[in-house]
N, CA, C, O and CB atoms as a CASP TS submission, in Angstrom:
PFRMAT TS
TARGET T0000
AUTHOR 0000-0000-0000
METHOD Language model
MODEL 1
PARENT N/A
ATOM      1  N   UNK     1     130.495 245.151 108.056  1.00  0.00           N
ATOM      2  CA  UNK     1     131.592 244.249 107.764  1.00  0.00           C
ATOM      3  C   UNK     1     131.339 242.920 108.482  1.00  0.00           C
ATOM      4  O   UNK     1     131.077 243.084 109.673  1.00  0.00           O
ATOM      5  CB  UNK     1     132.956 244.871 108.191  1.00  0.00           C
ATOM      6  N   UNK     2     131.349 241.796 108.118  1.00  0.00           N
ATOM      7  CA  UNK     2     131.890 240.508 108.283  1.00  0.00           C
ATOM      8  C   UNK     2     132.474 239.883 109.238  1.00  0.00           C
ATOM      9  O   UNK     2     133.650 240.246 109.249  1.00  0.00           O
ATOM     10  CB  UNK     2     132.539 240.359 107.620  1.00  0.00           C
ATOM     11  N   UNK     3     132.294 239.224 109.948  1.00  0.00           N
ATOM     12  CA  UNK     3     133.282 239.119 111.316  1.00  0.00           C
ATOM     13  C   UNK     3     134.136 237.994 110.337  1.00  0.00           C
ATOM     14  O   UNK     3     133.710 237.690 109.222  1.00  0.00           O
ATOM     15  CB  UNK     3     132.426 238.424 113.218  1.00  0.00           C
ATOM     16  N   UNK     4     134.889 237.650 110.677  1.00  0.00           N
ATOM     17  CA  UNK     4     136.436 236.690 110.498  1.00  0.00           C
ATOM     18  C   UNK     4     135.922 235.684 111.217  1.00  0.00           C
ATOM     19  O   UNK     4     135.173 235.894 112.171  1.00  0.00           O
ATOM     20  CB  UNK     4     138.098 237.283 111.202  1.00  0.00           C
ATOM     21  N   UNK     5     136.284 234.467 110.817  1.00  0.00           N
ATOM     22  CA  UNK     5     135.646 233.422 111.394  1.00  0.00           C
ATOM     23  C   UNK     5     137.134 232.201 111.902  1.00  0.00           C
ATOM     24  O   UNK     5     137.574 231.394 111.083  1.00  0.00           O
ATOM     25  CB  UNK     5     134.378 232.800 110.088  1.00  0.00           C
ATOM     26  N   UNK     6     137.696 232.315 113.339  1.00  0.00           N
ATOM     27  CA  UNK     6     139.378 231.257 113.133  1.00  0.00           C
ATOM     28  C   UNK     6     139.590 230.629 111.857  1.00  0.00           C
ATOM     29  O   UNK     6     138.638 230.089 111.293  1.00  0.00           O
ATOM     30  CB  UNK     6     139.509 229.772 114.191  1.00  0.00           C
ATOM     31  N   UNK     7     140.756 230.641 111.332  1.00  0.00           N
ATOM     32  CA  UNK     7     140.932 229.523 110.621  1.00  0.00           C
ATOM     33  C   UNK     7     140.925 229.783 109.231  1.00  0.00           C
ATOM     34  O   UNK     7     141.511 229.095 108.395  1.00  0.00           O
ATOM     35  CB  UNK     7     140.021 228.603 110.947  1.00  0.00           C
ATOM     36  N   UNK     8     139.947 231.244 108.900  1.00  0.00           N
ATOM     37  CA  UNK     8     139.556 231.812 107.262  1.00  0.00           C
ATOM     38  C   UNK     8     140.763 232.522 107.329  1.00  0.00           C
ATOM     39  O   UNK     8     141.528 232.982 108.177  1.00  0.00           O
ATOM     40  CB  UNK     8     137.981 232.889 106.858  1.00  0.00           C
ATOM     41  N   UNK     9     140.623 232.420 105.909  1.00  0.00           N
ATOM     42  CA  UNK     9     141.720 233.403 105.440  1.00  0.00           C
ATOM     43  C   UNK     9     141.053 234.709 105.188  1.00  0.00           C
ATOM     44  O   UNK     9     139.955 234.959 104.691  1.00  0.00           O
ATOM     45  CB  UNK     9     142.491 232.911 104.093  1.00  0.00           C
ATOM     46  N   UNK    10     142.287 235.724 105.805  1.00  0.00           N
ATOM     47  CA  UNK    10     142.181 236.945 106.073  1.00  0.00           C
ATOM     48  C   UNK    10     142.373 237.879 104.909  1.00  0.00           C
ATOM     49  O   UNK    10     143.364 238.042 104.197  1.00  0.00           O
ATOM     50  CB  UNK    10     142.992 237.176 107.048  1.00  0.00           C
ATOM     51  N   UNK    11     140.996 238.547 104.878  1.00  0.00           N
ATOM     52  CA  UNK    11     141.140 239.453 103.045  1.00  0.00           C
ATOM     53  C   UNK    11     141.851 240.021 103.652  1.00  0.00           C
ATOM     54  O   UNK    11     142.264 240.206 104.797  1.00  0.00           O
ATOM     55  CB  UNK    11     139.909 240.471 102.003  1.00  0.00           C
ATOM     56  N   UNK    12     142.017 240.499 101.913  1.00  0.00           N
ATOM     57  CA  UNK    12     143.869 241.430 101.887  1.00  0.00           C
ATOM     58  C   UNK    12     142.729 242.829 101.752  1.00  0.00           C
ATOM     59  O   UNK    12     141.588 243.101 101.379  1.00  0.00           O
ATOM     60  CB  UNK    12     145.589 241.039  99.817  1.00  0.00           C
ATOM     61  N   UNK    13     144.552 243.744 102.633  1.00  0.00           N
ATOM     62  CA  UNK    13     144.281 244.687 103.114  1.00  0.00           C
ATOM     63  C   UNK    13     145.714 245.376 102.797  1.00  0.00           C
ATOM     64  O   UNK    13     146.694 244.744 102.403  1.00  0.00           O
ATOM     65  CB  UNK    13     143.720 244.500 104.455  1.00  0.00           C
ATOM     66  N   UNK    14     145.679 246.754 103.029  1.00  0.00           N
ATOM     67  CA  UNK    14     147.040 247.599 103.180  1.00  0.00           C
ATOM     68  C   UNK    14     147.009 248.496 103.838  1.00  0.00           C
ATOM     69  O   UNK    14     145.985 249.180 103.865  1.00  0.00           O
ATOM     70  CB  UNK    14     147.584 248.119 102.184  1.00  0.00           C
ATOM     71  N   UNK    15     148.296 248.874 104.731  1.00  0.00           N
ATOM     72  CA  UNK    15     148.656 249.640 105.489  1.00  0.00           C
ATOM     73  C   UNK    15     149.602 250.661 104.812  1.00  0.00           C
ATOM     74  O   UNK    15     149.676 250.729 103.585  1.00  0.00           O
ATOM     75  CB  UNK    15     149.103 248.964 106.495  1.00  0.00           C
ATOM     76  N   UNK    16     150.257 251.380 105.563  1.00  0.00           N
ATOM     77  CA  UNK    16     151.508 252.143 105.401  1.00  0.00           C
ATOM     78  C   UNK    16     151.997 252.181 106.567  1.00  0.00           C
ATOM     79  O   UNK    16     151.509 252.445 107.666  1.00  0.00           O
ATOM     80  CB  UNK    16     151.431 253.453 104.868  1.00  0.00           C
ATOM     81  N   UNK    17     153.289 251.814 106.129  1.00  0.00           N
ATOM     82  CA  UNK    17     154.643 250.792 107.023  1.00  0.00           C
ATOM     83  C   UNK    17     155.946 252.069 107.518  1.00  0.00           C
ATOM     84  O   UNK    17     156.169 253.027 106.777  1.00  0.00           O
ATOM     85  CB  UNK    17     155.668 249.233 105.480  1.00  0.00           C
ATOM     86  N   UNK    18     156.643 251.887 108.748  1.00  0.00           N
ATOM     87  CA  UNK    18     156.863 252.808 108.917  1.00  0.00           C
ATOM     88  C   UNK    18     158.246 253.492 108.363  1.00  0.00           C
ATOM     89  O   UNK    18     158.851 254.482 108.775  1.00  0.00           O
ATOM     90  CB  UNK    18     156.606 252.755 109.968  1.00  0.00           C
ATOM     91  N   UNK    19     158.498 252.681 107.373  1.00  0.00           N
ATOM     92  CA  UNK    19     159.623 252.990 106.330  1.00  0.00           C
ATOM     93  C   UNK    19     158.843 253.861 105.235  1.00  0.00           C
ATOM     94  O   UNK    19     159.091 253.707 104.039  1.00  0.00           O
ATOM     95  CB  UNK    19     160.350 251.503 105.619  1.00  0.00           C
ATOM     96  N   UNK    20     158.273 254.412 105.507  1.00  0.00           N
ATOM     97  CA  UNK    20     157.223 255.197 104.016  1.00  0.00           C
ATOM     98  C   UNK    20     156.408 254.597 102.886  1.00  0.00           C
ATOM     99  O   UNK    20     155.890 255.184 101.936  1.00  0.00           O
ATOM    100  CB  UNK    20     158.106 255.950 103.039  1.00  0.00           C
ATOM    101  N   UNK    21     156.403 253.518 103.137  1.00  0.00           N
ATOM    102  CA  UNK    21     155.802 252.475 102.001  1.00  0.00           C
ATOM    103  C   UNK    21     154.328 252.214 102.506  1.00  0.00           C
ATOM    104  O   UNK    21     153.805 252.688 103.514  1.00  0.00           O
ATOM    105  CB  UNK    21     156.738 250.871 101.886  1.00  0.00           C
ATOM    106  N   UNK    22     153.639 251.135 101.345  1.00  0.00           N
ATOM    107  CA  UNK    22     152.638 250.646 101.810  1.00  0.00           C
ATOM    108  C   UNK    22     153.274 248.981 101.893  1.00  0.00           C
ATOM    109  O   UNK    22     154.317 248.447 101.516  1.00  0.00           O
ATOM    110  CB  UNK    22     151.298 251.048 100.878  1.00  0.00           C
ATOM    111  N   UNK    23     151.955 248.489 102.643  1.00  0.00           N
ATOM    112  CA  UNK    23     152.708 246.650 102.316  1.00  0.00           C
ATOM    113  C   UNK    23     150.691 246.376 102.354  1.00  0.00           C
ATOM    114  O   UNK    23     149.690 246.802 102.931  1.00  0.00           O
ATOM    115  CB  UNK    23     154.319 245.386 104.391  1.00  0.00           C
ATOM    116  N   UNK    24     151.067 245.480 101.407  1.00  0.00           N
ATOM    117  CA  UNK    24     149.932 244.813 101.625  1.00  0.00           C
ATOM    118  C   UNK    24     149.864 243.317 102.778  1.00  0.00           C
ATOM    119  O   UNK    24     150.960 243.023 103.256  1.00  0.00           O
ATOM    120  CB  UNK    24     149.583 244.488 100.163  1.00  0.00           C
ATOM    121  N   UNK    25     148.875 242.582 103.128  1.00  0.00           N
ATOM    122  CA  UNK    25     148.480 241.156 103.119  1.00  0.00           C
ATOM    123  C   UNK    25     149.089 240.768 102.178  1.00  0.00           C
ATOM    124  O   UNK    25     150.220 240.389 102.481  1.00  0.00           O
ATOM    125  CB  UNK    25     147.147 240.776 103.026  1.00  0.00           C
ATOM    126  N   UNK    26     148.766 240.667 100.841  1.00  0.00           N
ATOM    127  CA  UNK    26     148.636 240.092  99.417  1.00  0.00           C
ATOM    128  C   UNK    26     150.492 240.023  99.391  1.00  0.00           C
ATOM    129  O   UNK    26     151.008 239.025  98.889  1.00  0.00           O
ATOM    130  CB  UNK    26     147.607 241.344  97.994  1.00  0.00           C
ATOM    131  N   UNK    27     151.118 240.806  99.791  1.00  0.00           N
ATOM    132  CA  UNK    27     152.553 240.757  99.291  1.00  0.00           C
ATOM    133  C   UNK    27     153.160 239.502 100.341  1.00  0.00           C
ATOM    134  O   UNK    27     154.121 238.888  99.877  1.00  0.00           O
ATOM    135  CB  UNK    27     153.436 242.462  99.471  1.00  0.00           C
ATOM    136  N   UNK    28     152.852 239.232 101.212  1.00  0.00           N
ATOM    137  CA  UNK    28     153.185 237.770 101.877  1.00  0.00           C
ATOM    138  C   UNK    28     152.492 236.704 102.048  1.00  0.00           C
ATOM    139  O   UNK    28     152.892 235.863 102.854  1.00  0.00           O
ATOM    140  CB  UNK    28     153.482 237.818 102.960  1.00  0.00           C
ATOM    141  N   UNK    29     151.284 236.508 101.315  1.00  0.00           N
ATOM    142  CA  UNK    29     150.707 235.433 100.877  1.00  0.00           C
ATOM    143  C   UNK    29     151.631 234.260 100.727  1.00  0.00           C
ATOM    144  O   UNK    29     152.701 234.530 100.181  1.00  0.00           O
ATOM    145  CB  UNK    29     150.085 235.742  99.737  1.00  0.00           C
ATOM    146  N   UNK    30     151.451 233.049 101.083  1.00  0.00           N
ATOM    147  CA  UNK    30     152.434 232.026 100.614  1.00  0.00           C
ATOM    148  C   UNK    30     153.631 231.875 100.673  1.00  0.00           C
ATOM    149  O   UNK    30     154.272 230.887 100.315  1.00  0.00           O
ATOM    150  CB  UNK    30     152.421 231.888  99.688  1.00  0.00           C
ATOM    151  N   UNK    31     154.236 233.425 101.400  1.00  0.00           N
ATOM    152  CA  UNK    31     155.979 233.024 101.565  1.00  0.00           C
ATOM    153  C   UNK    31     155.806 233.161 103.498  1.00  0.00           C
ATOM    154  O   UNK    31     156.571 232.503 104.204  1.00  0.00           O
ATOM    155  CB  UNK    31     157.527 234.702 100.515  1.00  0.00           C
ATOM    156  N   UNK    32     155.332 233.565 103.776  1.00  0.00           N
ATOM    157  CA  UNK    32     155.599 234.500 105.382  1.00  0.00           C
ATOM    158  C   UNK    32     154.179 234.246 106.026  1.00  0.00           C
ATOM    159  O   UNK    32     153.110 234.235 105.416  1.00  0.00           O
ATOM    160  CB  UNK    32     155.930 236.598 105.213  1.00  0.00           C
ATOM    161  N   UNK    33     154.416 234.001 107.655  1.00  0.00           N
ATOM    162  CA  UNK    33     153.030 234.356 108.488  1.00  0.00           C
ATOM    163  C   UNK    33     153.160 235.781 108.975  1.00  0.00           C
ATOM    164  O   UNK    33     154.241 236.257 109.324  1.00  0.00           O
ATOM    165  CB  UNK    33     152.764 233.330 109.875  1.00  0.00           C
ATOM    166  N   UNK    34     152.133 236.378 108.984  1.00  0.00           N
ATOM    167  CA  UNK    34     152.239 237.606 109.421  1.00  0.00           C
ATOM    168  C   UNK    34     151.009 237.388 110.894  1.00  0.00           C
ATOM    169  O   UNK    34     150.084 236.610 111.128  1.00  0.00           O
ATOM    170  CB  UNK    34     151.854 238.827 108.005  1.00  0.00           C
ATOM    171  N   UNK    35     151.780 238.783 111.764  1.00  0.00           N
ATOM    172  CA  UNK    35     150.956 238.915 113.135  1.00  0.00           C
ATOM    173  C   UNK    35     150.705 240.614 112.873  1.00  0.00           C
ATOM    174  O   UNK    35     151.665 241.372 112.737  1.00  0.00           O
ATOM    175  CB  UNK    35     152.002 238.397 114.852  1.00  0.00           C
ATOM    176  N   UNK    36     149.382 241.057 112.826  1.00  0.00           N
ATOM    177  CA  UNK    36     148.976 242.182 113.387  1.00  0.00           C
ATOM    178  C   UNK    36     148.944 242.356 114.989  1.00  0.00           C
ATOM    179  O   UNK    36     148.560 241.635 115.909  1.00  0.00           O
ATOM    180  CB  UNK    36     147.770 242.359 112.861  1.00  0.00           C
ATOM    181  N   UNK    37     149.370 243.306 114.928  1.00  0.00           N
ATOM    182  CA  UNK    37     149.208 244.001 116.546  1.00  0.00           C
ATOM    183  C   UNK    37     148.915 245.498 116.179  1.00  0.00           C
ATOM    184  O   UNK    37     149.239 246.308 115.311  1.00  0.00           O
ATOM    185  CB  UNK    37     150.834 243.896 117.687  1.00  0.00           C
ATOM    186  N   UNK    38     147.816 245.407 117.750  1.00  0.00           N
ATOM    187  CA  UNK    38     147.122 246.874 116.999  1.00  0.00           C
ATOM    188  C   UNK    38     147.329 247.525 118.654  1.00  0.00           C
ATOM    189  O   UNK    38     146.845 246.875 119.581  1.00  0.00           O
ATOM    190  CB  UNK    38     144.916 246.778 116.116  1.00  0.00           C
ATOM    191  N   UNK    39     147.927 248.579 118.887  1.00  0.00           N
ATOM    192  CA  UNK    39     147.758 249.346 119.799  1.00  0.00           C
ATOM    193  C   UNK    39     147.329 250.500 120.015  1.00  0.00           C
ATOM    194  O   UNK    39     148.256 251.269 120.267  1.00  0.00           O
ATOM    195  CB  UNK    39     148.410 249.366 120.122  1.00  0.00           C
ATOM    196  N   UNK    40     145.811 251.219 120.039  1.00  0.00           N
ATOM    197  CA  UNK    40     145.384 252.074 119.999  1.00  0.00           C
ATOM    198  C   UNK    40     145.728 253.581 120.577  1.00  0.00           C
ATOM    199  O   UNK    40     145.873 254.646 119.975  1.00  0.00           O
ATOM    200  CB  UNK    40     144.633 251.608 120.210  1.00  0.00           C
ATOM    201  N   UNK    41     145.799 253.272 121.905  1.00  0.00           N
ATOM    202  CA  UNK    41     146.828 254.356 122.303  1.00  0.00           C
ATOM    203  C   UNK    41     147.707 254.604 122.678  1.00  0.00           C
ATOM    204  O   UNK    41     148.061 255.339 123.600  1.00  0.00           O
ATOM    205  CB  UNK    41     146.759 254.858 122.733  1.00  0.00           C
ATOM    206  N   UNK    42     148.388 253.762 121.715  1.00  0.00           N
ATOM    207  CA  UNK    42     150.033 254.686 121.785  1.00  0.00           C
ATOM    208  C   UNK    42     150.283 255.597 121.037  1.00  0.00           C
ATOM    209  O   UNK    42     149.790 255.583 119.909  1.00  0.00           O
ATOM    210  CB  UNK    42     151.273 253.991 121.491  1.00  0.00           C
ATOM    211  N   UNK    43     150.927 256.406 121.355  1.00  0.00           N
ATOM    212  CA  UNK    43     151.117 257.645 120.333  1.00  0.00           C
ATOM    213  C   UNK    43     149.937 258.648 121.076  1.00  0.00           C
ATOM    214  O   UNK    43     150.008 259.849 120.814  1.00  0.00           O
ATOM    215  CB  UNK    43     150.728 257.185 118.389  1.00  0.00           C
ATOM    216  N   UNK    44     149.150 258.303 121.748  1.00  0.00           N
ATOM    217  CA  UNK    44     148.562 259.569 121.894  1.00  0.00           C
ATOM    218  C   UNK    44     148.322 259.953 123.751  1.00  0.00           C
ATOM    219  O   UNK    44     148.588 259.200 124.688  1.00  0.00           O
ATOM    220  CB  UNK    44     147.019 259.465 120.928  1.00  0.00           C
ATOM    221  N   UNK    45     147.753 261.341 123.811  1.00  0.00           N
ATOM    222  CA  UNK    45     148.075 262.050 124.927  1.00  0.00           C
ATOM    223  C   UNK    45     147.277 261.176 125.827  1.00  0.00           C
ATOM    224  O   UNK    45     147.765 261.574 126.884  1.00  0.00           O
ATOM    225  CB  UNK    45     147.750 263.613 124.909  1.00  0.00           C
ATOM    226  N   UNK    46     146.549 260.421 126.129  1.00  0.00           N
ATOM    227  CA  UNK    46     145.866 259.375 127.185  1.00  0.00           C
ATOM    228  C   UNK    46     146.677 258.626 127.557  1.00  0.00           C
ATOM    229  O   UNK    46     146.380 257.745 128.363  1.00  0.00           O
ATOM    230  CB  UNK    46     144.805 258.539 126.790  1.00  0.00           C
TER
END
């Protein structure tokens, strides 16, 4: 994979959100900034 370079726009991607859904990138394109935050271990026994 590609590193991301500041400033590029970020390919779309999808998750599943914790209301049961998926959301994409692609669904807030052009209306909304979005922030990922990624916390690896939370949720687990470490």
């Amino acid at each position: 994979m590609a590193l991301i370079v500041a400033g590029a726009i970020a390919p779309d991607f999808t998750l599943d959100s914790h209301l049961d859904t998926t959301v994409s990138l692609s669904d807030f394109r052009g209306s909304k900034n979005v922030l990922l935050a990624s916390y690896p271990l939370d949720f687990t026994p470490t």
